[in-house]
C-alpha positions as a Markdown table, in Angstrom:
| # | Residue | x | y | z |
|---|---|---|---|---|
| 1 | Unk | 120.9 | 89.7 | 112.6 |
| 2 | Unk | 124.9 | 88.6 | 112.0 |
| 3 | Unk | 123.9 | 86.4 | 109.5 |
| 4 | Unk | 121.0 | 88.7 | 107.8 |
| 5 | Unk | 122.8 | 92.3 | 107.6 |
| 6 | Unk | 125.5 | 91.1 | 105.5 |
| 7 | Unk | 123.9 | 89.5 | 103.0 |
| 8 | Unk | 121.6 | 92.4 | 102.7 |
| 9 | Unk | 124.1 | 94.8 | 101.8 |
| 10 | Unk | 126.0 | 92.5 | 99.6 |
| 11 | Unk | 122.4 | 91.3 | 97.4 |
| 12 | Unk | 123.2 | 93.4 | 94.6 |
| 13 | Unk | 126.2 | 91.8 | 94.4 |
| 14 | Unk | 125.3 | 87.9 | 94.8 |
| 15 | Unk | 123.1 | 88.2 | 91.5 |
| 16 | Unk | 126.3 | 88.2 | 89.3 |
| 17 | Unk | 127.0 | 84.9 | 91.1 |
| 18 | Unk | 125.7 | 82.1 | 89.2 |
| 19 | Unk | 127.3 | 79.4 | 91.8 |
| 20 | Unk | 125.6 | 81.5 | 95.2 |
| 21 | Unk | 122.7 | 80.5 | 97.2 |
| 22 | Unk | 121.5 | 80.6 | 100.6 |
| 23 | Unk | 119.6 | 77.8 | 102.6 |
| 24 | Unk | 117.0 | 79.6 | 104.8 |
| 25 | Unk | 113.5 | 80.1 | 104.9 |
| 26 | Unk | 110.3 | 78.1 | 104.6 |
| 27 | Unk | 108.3 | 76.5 | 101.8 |
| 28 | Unk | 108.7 | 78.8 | 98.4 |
| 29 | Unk | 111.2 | 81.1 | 100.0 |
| 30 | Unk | 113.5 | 78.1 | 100.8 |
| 31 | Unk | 113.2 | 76.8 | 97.3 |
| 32 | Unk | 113.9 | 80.3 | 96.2 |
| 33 | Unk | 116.9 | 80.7 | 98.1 |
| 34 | Unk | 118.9 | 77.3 | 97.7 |
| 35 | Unk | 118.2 | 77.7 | 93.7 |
| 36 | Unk | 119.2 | 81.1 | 93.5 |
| 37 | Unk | 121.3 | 80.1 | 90.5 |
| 38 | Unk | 118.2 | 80.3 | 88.2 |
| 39 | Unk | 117.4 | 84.1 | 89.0 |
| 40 | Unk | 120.8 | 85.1 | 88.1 |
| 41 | Unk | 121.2 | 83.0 | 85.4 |
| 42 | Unk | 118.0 | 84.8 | 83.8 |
| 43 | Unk | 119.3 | 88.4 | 85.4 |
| 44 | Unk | 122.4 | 87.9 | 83.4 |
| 45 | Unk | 120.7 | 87.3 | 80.4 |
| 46 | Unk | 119.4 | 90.9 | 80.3 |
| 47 | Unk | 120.9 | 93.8 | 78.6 |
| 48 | Unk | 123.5 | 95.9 | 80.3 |
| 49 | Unk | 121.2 | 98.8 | 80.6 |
| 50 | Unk | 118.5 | 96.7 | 82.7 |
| 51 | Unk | 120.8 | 95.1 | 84.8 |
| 52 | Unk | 121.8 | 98.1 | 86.1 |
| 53 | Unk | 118.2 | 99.2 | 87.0 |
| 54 | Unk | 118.0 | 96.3 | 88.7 |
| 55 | Unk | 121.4 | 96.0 | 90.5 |
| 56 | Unk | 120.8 | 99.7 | 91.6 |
| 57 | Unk | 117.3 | 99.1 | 92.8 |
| 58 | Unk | 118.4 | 96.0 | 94.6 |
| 59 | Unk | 121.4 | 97.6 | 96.8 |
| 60 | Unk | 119.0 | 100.4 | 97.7 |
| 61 | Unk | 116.5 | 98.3 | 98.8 |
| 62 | Unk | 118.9 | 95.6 | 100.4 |
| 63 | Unk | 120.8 | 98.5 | 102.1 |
| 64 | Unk | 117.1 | 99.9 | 103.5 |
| 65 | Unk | 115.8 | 96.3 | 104.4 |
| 66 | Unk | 119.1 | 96.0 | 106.8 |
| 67 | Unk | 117.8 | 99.0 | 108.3 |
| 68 | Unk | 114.7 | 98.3 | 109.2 |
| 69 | Unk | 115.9 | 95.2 | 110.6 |
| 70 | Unk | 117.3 | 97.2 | 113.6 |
| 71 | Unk | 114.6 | 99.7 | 113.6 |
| 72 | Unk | 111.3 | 99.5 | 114.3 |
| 73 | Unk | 108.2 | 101.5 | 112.8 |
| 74 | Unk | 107.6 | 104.3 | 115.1 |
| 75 | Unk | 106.3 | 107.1 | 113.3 |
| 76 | Unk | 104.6 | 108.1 | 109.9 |
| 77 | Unk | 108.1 | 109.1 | 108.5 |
| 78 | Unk | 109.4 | 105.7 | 109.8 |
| 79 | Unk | 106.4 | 103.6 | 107.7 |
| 80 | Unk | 106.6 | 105.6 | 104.4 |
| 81 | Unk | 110.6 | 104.8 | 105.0 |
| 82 | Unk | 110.1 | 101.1 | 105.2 |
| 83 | Unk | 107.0 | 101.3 | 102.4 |
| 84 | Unk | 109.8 | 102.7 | 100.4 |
| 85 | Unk | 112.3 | 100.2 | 100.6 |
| 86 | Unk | 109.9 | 97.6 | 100.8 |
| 87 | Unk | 107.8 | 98.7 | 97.5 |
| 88 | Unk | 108.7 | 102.3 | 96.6 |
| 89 | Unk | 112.0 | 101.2 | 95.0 |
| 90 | Unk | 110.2 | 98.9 | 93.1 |
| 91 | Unk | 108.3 | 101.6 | 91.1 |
| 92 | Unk | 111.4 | 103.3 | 90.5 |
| 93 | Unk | 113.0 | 100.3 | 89.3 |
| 94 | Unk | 110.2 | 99.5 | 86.9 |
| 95 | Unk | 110.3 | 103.3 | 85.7 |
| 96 | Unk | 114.1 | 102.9 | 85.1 |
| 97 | Unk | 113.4 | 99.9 | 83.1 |
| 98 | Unk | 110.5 | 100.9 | 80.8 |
| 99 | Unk | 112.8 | 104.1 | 79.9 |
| 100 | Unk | 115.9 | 101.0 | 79.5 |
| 101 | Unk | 113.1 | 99.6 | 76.7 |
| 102 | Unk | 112.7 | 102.8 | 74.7 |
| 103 | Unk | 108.3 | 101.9 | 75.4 |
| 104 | Unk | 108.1 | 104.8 | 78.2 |
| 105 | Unk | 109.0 | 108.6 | 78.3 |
| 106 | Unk | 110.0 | 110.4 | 81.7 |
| 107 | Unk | 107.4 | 113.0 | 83.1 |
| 108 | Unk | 109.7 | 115.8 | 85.3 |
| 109 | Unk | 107.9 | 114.2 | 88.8 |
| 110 | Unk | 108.5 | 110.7 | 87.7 |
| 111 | Unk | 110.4 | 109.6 | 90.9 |
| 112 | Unk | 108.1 | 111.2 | 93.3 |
| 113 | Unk | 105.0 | 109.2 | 91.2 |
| 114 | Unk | 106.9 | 106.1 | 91.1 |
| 115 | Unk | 107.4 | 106.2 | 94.8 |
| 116 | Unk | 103.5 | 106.9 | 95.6 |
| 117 | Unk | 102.6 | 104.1 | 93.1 |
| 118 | Unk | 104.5 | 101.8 | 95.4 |
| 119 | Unk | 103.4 | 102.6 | 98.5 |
| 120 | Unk | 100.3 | 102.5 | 98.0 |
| 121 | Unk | 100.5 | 99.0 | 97.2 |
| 122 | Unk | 102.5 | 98.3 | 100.2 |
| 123 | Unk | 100.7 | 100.2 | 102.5 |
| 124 | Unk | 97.5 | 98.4 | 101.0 |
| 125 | Unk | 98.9 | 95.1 | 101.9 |
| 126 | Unk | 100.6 | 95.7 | 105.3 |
| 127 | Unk | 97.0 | 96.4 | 105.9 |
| 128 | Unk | 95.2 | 93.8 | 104.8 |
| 129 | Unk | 98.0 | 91.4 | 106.3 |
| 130 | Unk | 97.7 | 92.5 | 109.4 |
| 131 | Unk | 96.9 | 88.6 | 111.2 |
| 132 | Unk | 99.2 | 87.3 | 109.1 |
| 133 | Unk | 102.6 | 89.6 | 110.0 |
| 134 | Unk | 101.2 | 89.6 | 114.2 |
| 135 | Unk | 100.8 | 85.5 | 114.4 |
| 136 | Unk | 104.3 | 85.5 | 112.1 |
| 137 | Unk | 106.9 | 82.9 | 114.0 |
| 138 | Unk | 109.2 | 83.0 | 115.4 |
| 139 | Unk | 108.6 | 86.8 | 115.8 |
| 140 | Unk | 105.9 | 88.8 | 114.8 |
| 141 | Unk | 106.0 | 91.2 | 112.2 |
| 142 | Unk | 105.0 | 95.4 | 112.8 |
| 143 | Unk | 104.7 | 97.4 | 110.2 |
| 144 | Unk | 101.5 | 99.4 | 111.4 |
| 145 | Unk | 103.3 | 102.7 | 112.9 |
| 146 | Unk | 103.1 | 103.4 | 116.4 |
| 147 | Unk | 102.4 | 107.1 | 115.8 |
| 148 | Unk | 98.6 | 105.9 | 114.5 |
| 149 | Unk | 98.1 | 102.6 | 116.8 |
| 150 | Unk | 99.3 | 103.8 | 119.5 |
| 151 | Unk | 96.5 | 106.5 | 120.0 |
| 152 | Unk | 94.3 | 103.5 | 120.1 |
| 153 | Unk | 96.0 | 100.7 | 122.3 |
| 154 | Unk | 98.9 | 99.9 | 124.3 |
| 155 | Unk | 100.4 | 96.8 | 122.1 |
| 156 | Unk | 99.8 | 96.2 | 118.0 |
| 157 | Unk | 98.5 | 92.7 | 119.0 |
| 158 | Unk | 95.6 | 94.1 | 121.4 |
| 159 | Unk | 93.7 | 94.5 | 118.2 |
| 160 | Unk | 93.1 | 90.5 | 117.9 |
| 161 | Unk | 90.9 | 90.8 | 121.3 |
| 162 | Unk | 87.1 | 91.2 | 120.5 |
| 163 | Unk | 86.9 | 93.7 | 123.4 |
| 164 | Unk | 89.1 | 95.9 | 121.3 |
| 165 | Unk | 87.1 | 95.8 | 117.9 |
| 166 | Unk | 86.0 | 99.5 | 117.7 |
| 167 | Unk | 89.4 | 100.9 | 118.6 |
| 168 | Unk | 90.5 | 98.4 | 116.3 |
| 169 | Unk | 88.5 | 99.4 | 113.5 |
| 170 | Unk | 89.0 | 103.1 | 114.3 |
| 171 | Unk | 92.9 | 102.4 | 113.7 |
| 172 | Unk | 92.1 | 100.5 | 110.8 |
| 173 | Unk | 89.8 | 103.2 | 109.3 |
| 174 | Unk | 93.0 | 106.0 | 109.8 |
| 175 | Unk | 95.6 | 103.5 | 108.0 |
| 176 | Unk | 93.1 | 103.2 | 105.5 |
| 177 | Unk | 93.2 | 106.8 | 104.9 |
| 178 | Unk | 96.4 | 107.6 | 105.4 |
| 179 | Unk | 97.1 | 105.3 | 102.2 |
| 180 | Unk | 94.6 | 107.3 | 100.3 |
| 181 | Unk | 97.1 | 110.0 | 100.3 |
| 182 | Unk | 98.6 | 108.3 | 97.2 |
| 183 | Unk | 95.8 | 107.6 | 95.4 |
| 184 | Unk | 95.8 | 110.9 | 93.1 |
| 185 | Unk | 100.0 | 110.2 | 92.3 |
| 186 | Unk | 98.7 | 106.6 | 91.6 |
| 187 | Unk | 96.7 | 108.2 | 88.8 |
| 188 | Unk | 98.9 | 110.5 | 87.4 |
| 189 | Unk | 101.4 | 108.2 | 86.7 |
| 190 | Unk | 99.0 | 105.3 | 85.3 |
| 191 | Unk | 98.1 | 108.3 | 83.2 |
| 192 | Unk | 101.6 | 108.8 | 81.4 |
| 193 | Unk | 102.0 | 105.5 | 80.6 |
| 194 | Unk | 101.9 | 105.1 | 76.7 |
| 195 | Unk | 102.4 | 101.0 | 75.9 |
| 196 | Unk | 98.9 | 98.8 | 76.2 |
| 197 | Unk | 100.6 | 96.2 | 78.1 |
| 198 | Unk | 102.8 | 98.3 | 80.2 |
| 199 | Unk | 99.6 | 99.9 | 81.3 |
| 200 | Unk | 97.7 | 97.4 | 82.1 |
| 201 | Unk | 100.4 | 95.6 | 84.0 |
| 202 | Unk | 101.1 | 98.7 | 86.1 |
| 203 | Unk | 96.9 | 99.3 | 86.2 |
| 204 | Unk | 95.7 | 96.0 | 87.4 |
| 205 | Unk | 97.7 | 95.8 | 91.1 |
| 206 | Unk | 96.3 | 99.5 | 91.7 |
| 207 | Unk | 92.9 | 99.0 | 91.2 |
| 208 | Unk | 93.1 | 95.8 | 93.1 |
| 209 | Unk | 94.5 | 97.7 | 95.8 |
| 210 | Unk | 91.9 | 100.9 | 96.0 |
| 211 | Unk | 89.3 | 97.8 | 95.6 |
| 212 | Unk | 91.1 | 95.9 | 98.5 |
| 213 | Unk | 91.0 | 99.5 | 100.4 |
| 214 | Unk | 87.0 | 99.4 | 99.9 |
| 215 | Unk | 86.5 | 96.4 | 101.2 |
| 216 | Unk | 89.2 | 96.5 | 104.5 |
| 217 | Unk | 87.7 | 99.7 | 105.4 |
| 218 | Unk | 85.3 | 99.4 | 108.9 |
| 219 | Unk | 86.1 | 95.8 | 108.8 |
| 220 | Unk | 86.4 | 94.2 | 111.9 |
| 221 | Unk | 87.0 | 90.8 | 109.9 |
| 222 | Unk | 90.7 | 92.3 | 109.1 |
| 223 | Unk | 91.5 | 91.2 | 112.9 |
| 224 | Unk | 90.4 | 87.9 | 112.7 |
| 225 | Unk | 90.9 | 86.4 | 108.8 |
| 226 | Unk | 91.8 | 87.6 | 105.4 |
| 227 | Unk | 89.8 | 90.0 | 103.4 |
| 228 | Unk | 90.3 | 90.3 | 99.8 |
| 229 | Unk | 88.7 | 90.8 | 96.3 |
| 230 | Unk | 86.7 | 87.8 | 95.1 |
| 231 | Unk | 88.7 | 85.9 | 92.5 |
| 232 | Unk | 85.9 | 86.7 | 89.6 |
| 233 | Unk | 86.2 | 90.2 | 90.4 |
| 234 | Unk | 89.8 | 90.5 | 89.9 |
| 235 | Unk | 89.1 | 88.1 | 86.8 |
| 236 | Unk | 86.5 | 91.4 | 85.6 |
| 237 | Unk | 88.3 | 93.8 | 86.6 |
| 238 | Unk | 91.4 | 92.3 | 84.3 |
| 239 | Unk | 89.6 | 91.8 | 81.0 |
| 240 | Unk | 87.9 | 95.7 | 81.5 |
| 241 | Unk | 91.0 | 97.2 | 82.3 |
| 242 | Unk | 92.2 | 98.4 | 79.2 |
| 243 | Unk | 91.9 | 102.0 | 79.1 |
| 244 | Unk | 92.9 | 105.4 | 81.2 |
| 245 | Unk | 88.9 | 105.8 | 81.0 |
| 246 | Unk | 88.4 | 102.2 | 82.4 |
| 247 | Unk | 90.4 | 103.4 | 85.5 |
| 248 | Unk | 89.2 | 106.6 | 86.0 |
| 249 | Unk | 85.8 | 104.7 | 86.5 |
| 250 | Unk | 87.1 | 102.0 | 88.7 |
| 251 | Unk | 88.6 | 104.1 | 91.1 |
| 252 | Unk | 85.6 | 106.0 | 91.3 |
| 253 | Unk | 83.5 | 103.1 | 92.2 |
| 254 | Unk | 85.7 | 101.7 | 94.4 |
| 255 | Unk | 85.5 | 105.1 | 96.4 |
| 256 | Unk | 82.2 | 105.4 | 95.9 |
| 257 | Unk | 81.8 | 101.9 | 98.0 |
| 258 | Unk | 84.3 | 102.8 | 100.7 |
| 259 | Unk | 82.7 | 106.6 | 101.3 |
| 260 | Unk | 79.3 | 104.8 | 101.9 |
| 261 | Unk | 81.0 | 102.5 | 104.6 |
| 262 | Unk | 82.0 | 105.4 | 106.7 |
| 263 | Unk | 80.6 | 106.3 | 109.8 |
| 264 | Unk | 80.7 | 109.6 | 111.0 |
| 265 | Unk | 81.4 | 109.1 | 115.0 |
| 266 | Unk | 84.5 | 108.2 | 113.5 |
| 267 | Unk | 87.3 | 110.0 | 114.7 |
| 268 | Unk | 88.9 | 110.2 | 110.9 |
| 269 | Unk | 85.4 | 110.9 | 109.1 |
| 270 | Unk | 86.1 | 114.1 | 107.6 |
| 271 | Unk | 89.5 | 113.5 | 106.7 |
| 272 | Unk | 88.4 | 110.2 | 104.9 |
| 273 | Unk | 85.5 | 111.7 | 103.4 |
| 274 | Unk | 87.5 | 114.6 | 102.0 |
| 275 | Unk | 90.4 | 112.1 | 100.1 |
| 276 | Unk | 87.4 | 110.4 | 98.8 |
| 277 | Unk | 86.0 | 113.4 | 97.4 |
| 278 | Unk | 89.4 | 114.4 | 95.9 |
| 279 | Unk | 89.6 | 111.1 | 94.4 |
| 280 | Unk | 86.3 | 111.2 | 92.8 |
| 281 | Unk | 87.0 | 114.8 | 91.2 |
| 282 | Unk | 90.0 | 113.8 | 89.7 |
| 283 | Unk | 88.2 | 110.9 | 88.1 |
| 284 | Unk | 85.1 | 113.2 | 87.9 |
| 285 | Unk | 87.6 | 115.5 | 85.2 |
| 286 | Unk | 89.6 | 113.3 | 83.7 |
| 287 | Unk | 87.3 | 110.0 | 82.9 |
| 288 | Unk | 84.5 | 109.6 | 80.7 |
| 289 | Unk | 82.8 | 107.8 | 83.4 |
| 290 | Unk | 79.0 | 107.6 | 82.1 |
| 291 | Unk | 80.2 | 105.1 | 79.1 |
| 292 | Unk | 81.8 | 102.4 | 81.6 |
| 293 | Unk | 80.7 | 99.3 | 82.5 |
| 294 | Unk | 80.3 | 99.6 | 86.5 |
| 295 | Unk | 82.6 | 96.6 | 88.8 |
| 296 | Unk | 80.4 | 97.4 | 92.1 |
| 297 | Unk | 77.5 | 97.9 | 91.3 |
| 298 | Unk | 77.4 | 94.5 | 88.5 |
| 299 | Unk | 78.6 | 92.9 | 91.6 |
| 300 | Unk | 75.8 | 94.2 | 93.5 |
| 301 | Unk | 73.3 | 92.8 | 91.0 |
| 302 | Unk | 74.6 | 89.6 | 90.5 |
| 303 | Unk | 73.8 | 89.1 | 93.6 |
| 304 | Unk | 70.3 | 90.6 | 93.1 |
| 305 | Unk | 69.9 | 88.3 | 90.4 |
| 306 | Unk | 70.7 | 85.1 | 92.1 |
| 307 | Unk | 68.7 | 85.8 | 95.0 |
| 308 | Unk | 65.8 | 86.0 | 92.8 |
| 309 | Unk | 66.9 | 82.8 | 90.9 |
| 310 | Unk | 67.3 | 81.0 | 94.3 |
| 311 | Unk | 63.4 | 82.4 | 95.5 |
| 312 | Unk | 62.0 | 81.1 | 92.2 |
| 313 | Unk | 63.1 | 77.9 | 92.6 |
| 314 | Unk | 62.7 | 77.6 | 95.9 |
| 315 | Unk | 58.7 | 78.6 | 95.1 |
| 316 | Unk | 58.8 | 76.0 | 92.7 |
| 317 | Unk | 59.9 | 73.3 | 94.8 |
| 318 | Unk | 57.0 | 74.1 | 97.0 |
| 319 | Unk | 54.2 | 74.5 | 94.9 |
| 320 | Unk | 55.3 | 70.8 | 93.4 |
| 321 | Unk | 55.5 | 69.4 | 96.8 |
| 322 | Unk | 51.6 | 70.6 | 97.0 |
| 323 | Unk | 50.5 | 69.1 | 93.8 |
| 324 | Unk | 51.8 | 65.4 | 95.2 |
C-alpha cells in the first residue's frame, strides 16, 4: 500500500515523463510498466486539448483507485463508486475527447450517460470475472458488494462450493439485474452519437456486454469457468453493427434470450422481468426492429442446421455400411 498509493495520486503526472517507468506486475502488465516511456511518448504527441482530457481523467481515476485500495465494497453506493473510477471515468474521458475532435456534440445529461455507459461495462465484467478476481494471488479480488452477496452467504468465495449453487446463482441473477439499470442510459447515449466510426466503437463493447449479460444470467458455469460470447458471434455482431436501428434490435434480442432464462421462484424475478420489459419498449419505440437481421435466433439455427447436416450424414454412413 506505501508503494501503490503514491504512485496513484501522482499517475497523471508520470505521463509527461518520458524517462519514468515502474517494474511491477506480471506478464503484459510488467512489460507495460518497465516500458512506460512509449505511452507517454505517444500521449505527448497529442494535441493540448486531448491531453488534458486525458490527464484529468487519469488523476481522477488514479485519485479513486487509491481509495478503493483501503476500502472495500460494502454497499451498492460503494460498487457504483469503484465502477466509476474503475470504468465510469472512462466514458467521460472519451466524451471529453470526441467534443476535443470537433466529431461529437454535448447532449445537457452527457456526464450522467457517460457514467452509465461505463458502468455497465464494468459491472458486466466484474461479473463475468468472478473466478478469476476470487483465485487472484496473492490476494483475492472483491468487487461483488456485500450489500447483495451477503443476503446469500457468509464469505464471497462460498459461491465456488457446489453445495452453494442456487444461492449462488440467486446472487448472480440480482448482480445481473442490478447492471440492467444502465441499460436504457446505454442507449441514449449510443443514440447521440453522430460519427459512423465513433459509433460503432462506442456500440460494439455494449452489445457485447448486454449479450455477455444473456448468457451469465442463471449460470451456474460463472462459479466454476469463464462464460463469454462465442468468437463468431462477436465477429457478426461487428460487421451488423452499423446502425442506431442495428442496436435497437440487438439489445432486444439479447433481452429477449435473458427474460426466457428466468425463473420465477427467483427471489429477483419481477424486478428482472420488469428492466427487461423496459428495455424492450425502448427498443420497441425507437428501432425499426422487423427489418433486422436477428443475432440469437441465426445463432439458434445454425445450430439447427448442423444438427441436421450431422443426422444426414450420419444416415448415410449407415445405409453404406448395409449395402457392403
Amino acid at each position: 500500500m506505501e508503494i501503490k498509493l503514491p504512485i496513484l495520486i501522482a499517475f497523471h503526472r508520470h505521463i509527461y515523463d518520458g524517462d519514468w517507468h515502474f517494474s511491477c506486475g506480471t506478464k503484459e502488465y510488467k512489460v507495460l510498466m518497465e516500458q512506460f516511456h512509449h505511452v507517454s511518448a505517444a500521449f505527448l504527441e497529442l494535441e493540448k486539448g486531448y491531453q488534458e482530457a486525458i490527464e484529468d481523467i487519469t488523476k481522477r481515476m488514479g485519485a479513486g483507485m487509491a481509495k478503493f485500495i483501503c476500502k472495500e465494497v460494502e454497499t451498492i453506493d460503494d460498487y457504483d463508486e469503484y465502477c466509476h473510477y474503475a470504468a465510469g471515468l472512462v466514458g467521460l474521458g472519451l466524451s471529453k475527447i470526441f467534443i476535443t475532435s470537433e466529431l461529437e456534440m454535448l447532449t445537457p445529461d452527457w456526464k450522467h450517460i457517460s457514467n452509465s455507459t461505463g458502468l455497465f461495462l464494468q459491472k458486466t465484467n466484474i461479473i463475468k470475472d468472478y473466478l478469476e478476481d476470487i483465485n487472484e494471488i496473492p490476494k483475492s479480488r472483491m468487487f461483488w458488494p456485500r450489500e447483495i452477496w451477503g443476503k446469500y452467504v457468509d464469505k464471497l468465495e462460498d459461491f465456488k462450493k457446489e453445495e452453494n449453487s442456487t444461492k449462488a446463482v440467486q446472487c448472480l441473477n440480482e448482480m445481473v439485474t442490478n447492471a440492467l439499470i444502465h441499460v436504457e442510459d446505454c442507449l441514449k447515449s449510443l443514440a447521440s452519437l453522430r460519427d459512423p466510426a465513433i459509433f460503432q466503437s462506442c456500440a460494439i463493447p455494449q452489445i457485447v456486454a448486454i449479450g455477455t449479460l444473456a448468457l451469465c444470467y442463471n449460470n451456474v458455469q460463472v462459479f466454476g469457468g469463464v462464460v463469454r460470447l462465442r468468437r463468431g458471434l462477436i465477429a457478426k455482431i461487428i460487421d451488423r453493427t452499423k446502425t442506431m436501428d442495428d442496436v435497437y434490435g440487438v439489445f432486444y434480442d439479447f433481452s429477449c434470450m435473458l427474460q426466457s432464462k428466468v425463473d420465477k421462484n427467483d427471489p429477483n424475478a419481477m424486478k428482472t422481468l420488469n428492466r427487461l420489459e423496459t428495455i424492450k419498449k425502448v427498443c420497441r419505440e425507437n428501432g425499426v426492429l422487423h427489418k433486422r437481421k436477428t443475432y440469437v435466433k441465426d445463432d439458434a439455427q445454425s445450430k439447427i442446421v448442423m444438427f441436421v447436416l450431422l443426422l444426414a450424414i450420419v444416415v448415410m454412413y449407415l445405409k453404406a455400411n448395409q449395402c457392403k
